[in-house]
PAMI-860895 format. One record per residue (C-alpha): residue number from 0; chain; x, y, z. Coordinates in nm, 3 decimals, m for minus. Example, Ala and Ser with C-alpha at 12.3 -4.5 7.8 and 13.67 -1.06 7.14 Angstrom:
BEGIN
[0,'A',[1.230,m0.450,0.780]],
[1,'A',[1.367,m0.106,0.714]],
This chain:
BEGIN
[0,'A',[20.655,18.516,30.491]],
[1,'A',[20.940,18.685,30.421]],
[2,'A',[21.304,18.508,30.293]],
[3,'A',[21.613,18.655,30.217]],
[4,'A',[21.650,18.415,29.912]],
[5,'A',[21.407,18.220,29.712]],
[6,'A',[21.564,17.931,29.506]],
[7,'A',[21.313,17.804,29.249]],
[8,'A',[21.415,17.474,29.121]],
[9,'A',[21.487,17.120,29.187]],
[10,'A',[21.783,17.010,28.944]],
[11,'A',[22.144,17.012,29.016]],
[12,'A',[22.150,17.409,29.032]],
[13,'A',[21.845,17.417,29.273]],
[14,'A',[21.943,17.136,29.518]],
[15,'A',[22.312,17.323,29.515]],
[16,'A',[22.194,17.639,29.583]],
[17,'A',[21.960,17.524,29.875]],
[18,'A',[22.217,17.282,30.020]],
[19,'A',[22.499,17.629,30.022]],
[20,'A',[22.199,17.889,30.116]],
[21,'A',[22.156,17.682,30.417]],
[22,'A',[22.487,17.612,30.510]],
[23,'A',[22.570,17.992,30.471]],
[24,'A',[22.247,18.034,30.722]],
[25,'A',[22.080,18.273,30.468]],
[26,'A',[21.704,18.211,30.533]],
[27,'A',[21.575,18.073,30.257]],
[28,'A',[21.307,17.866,30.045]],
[29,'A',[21.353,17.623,29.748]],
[30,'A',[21.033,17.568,29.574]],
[31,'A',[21.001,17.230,29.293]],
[32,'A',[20.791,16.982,29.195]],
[33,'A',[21.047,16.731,29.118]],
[34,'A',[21.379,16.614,29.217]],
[35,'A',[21.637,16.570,28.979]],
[36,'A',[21.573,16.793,28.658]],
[37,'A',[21.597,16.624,28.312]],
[38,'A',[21.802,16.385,28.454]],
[39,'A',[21.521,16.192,28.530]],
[40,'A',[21.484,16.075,28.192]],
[41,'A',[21.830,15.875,28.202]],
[42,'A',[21.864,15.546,28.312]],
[43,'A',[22.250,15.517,28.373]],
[44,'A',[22.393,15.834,28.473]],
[45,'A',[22.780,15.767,28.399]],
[46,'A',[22.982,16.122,28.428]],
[47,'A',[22.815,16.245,28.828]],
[48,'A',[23.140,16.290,28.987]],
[49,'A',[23.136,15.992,29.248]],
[50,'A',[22.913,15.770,29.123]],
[51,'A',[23.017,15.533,28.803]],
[52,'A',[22.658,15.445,28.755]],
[53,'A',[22.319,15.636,28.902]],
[54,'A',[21.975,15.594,28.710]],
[55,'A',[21.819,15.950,28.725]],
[56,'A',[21.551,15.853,28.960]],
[57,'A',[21.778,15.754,29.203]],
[58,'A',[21.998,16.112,29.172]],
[59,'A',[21.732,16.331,29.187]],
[60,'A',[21.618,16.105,29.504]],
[61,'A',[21.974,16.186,29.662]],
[62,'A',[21.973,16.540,29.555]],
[63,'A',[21.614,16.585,29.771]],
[64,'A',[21.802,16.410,30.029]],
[65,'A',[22.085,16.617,30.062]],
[66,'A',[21.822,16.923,30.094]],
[67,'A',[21.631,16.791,30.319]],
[68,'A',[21.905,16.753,30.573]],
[69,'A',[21.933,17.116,30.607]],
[70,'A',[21.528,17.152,30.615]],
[71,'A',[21.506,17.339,30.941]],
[72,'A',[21.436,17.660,31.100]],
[73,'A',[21.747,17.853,30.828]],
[74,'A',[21.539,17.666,30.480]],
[75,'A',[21.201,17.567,30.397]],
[76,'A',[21.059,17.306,30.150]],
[77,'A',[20.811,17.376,29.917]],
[78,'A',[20.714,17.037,29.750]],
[79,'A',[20.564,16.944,29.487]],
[80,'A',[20.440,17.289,29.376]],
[81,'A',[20.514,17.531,29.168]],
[82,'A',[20.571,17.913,29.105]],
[83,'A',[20.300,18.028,28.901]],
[84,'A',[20.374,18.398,28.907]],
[85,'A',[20.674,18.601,29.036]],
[86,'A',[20.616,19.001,29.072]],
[87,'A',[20.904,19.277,29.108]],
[88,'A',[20.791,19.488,29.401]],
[89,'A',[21.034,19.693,29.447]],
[90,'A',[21.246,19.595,29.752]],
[91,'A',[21.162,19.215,29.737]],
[92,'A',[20.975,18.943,29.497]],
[93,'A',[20.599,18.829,29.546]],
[94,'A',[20.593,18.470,29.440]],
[95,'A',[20.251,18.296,29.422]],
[96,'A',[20.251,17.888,29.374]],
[97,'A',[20.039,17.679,29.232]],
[98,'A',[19.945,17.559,29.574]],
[99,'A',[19.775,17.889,29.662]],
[100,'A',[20.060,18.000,29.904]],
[101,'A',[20.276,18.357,29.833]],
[102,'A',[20.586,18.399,29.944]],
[103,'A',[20.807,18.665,29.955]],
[104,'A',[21.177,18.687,29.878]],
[105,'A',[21.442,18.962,29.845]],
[106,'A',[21.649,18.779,29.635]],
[107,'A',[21.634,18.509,29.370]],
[108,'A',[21.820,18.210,29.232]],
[109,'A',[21.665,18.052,28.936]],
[110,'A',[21.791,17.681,28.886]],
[111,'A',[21.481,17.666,28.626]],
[112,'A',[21.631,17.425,28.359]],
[113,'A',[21.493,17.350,28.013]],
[114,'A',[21.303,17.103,27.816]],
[115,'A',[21.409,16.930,27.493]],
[116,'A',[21.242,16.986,27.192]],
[117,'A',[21.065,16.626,27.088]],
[118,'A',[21.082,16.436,26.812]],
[119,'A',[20.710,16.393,26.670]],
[120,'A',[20.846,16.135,26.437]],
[121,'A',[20.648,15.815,26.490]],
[122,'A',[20.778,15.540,26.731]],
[123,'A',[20.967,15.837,26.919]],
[124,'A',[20.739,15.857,27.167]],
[125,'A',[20.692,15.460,27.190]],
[126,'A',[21.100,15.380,27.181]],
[127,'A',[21.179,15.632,27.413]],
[128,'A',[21.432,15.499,27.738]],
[129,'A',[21.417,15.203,27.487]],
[130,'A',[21.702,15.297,27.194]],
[131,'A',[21.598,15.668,27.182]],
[132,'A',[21.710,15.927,27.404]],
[133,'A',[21.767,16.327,27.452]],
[134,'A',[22.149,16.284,27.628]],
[135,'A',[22.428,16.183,27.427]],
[136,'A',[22.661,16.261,27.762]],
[137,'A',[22.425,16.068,27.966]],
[138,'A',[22.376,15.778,27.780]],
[139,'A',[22.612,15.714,27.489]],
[140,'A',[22.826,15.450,27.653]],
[141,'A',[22.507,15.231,27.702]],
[142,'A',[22.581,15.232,27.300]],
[143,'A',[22.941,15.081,27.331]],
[144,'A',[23.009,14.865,26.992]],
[145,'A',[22.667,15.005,26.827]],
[146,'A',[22.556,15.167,26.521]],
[147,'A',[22.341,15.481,26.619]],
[148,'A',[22.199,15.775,26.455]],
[149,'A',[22.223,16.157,26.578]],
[150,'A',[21.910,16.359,26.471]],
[151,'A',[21.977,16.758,26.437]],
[152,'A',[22.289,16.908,26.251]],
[153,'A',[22.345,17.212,26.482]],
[154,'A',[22.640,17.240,26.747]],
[155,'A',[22.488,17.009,26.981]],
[156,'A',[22.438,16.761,26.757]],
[157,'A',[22.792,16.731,26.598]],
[158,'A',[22.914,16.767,26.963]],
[159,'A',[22.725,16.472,27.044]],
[160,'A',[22.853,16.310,26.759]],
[161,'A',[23.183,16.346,26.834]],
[162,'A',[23.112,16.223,27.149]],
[163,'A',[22.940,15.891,27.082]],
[164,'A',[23.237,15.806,26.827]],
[165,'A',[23.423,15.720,27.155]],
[166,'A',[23.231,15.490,27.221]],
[167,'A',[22.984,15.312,26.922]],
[168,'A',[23.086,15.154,26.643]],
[169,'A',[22.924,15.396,26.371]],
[170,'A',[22.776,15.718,26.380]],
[171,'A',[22.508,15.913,26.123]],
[172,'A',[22.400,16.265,26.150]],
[173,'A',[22.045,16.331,26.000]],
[174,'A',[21.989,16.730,25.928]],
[175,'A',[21.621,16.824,25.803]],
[176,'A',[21.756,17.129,25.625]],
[177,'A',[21.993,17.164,25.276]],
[178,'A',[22.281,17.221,25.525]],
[179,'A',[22.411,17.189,25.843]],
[180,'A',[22.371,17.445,26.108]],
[181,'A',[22.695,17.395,26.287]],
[182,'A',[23.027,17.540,26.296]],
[183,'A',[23.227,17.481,25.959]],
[184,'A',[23.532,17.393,26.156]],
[185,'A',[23.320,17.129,26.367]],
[186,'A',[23.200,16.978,26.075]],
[187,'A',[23.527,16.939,25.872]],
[188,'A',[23.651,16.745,26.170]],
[189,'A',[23.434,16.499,26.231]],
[190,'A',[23.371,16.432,25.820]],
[191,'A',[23.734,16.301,25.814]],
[192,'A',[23.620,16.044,26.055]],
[193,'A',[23.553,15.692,25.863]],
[194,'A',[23.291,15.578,26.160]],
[195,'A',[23.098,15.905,26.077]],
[196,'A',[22.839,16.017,25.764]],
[197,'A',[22.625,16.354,25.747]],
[198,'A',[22.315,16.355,25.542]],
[199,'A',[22.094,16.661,25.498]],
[200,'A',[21.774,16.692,25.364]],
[201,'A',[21.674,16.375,25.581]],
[202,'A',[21.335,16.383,25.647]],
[203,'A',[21.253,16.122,25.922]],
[204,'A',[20.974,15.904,25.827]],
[205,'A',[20.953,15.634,26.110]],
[206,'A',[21.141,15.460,26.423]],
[207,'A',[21.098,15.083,26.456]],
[208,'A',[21.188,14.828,26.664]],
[209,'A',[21.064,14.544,26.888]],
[210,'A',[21.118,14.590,27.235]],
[211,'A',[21.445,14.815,27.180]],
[212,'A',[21.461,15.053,26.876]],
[213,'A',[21.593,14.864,26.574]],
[214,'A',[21.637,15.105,26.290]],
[215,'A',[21.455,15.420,26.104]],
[216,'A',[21.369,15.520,25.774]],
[217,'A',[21.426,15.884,25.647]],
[218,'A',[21.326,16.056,25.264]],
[219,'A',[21.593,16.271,25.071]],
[220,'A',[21.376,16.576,25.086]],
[221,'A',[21.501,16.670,24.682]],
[222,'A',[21.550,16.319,24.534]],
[223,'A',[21.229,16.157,24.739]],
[224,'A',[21.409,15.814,24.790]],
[225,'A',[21.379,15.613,25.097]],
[226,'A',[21.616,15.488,25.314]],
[227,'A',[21.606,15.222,25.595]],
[228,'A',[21.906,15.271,25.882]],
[229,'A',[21.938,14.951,26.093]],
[230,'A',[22.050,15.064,26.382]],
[231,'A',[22.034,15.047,26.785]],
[232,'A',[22.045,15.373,26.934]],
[233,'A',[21.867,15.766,26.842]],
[234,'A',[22.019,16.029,27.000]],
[235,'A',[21.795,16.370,26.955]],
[236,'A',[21.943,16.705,26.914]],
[237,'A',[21.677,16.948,26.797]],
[238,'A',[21.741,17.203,27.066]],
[239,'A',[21.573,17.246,27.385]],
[240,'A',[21.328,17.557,27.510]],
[241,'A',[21.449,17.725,27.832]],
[242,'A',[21.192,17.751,28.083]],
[243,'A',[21.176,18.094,28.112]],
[244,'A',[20.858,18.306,28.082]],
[245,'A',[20.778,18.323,28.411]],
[246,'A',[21.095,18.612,28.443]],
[247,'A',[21.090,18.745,28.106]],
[248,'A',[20.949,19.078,28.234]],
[249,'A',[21.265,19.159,28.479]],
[250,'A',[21.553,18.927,28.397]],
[251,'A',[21.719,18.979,28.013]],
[252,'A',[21.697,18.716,27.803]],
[253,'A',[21.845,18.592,27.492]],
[254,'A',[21.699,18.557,27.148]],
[255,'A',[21.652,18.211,27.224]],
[256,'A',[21.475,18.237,27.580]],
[257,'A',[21.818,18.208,27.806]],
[258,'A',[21.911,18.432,28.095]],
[259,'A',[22.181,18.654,28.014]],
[260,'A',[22.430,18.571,28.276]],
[261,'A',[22.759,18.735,28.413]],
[262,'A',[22.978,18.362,28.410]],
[263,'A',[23.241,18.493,28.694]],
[264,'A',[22.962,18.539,28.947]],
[265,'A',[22.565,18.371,28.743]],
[266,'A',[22.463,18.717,28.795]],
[267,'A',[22.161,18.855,28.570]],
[268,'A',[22.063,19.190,28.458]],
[269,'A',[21.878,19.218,28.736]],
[270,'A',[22.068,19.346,29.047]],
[271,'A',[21.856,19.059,29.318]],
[272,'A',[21.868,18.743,29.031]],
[273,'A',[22.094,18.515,29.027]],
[274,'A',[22.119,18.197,28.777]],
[275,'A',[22.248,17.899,28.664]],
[276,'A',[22.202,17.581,28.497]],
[277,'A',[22.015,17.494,28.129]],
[278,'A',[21.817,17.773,28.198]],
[279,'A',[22.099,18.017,28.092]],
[280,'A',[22.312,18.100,27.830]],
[281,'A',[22.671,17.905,27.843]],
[282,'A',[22.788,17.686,27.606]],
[283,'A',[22.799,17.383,27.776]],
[284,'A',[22.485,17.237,27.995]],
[285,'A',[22.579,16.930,28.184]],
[286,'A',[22.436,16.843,28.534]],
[287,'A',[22.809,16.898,28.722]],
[288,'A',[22.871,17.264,28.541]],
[289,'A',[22.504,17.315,28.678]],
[290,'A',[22.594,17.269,28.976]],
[291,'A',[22.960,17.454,28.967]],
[292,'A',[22.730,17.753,28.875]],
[293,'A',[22.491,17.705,29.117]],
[294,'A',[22.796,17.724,29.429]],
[295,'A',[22.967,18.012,29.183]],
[296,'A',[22.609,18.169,29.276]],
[297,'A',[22.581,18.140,29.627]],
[298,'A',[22.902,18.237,29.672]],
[299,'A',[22.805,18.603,29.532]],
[300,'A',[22.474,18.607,29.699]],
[301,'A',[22.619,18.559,30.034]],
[302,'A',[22.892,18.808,29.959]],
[303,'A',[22.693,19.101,29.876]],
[304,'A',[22.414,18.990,30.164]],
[305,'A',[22.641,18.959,30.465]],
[306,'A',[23.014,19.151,30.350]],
């Protein structure tokens, strides 16, 4: 079969770009095998406009429910599979799933997120949900009145930092390397903070705990001493890898694996793809700028399919 628009995806771009597909009456298809996106992962969603508190379970079990209203004869459902290959024909896209259907689609929205880079460290895996997370925006005011650490001295992990000192009590940024990967000017300003202390050369040796995390040790990488960091929270910033080979062959990408997007209209450098979401590359990726995007999207799809 044959849709005007294939949205693959089931975060907050996804779910947005089905729910304004189908009230625009373009014919069209979402295809996930989940609900919700990396927000799964939180437990107390604090900043989704209109709801103080949301676990991530529970949003990605509204966001399926908001598409689902519109499931009728103008947008189909395909759930839980995935798109295992998509192939430029020409004049439309031949998408085949992992559930042994192809589909075919003139246009494209990809809403196809990213996942975070893990910390191996051991305990990380163990004291994850449990004093260690991957969100700083999602979960640092669980932290109120707490010592935590941030792990990863790029952008997004002074960002966080600076984030979390609204909240906790102390913050300290571990960096692996001999300096810190983020802006000079972002640095400076959070070193004249007294509730905040950068270390590089911090080579993380183990997470502990009971049932909640309860500290970490880390080795100066040139002097070899130990350290041991009582503390209740781990907030992870080591980047995150765009889930993008599966359009790497038509879309443009960046060095690091985002689409290259036009921000006034998520457009790609592909005249029938649209994007938006952590899959692409703007500064900031939060679930309500995904979804901004994502109606930013439509908004050009449906202007250049029915103006």
């Amino acid at each position: 079969m044959r849709y005007e628009l294939a949205i693959i995806g089931g975060g907050p771009a996804g779910t947005t770009a089905a729910v304004y597909a189908a009230r625009k009456k373009l014919r069209s298809v979402i295809i996930t095998d989940d609900w919700g996106g990396q927000s799964n992962v939180s437990e107390d969603i604090q900043n989704w406009i209109g709801f103080p508190h949301i676990s991530g379970k529970e949003l990605g079990e509204k966001f399926k429910a908001h598409v689902e209203e519109y499931a009728d004869d103008i947008l189909d459902i395909k759930y839980p599979t995935r798109v295992a290959k998509i192939t430029d024909e020409g004049d439309f896209f031949s998408l085949n799933l992992e559930n042994g259907e192809t589909i075919e689609a003139e246009n494209l929205f990809l809403g196809l997120g990213s996942k975070r880079r893990k910390l191996n460290t051991p305990g990380a895996d163990e004291f994850e949900h449990k004093g260690l997370t991957y969100c700083a925006t999602c979960d640092g005011p669980m932290f109120s009145g707490k010592d935590v650490v941030v792990v990863g001295g790029g952008n997004a992990g002074f960002e966080s930092a600076a984030q979390l000192l609204a909240y906790v009590n102390s913050v300290t940024l571990l960096e692996y390397g001999d300096k810190f990967k983020a802006d000079p000017g972002t640095v400076e300003k959070l070193m004249a903070n007294d509730n905040f202390k950068a270390v590089t050369n911090a080579e993380l040796l183990e997470i502990y705990g009971n049932t909640f995390v309860e500290g970490l040790k880390y080795k100066d990488r040139q002097s070899g001493e130990e350290h041991d960091l009582k503390v209740q929270g781990i907030f992870v910033e080591i980047g995150a890898v765009p889930n993008t080979d599966l359009v790497k062959d038509f879309v443009k990408l960046t060095d690091y694996g985002q689409i290259e997007i036009d921000p006034w209209v998520q457009s790609t450098s592909h005249e029938r793809v649209w994007a938006a979401g952590d899959c692409t590359n703007i500064v900031y990726h939060q679930n309500n700028i995904a979804s901004g995007d994502a109606v930013k999207a439509l908004e050009d799809i449906y202007k250049k399919l029915r103006a």
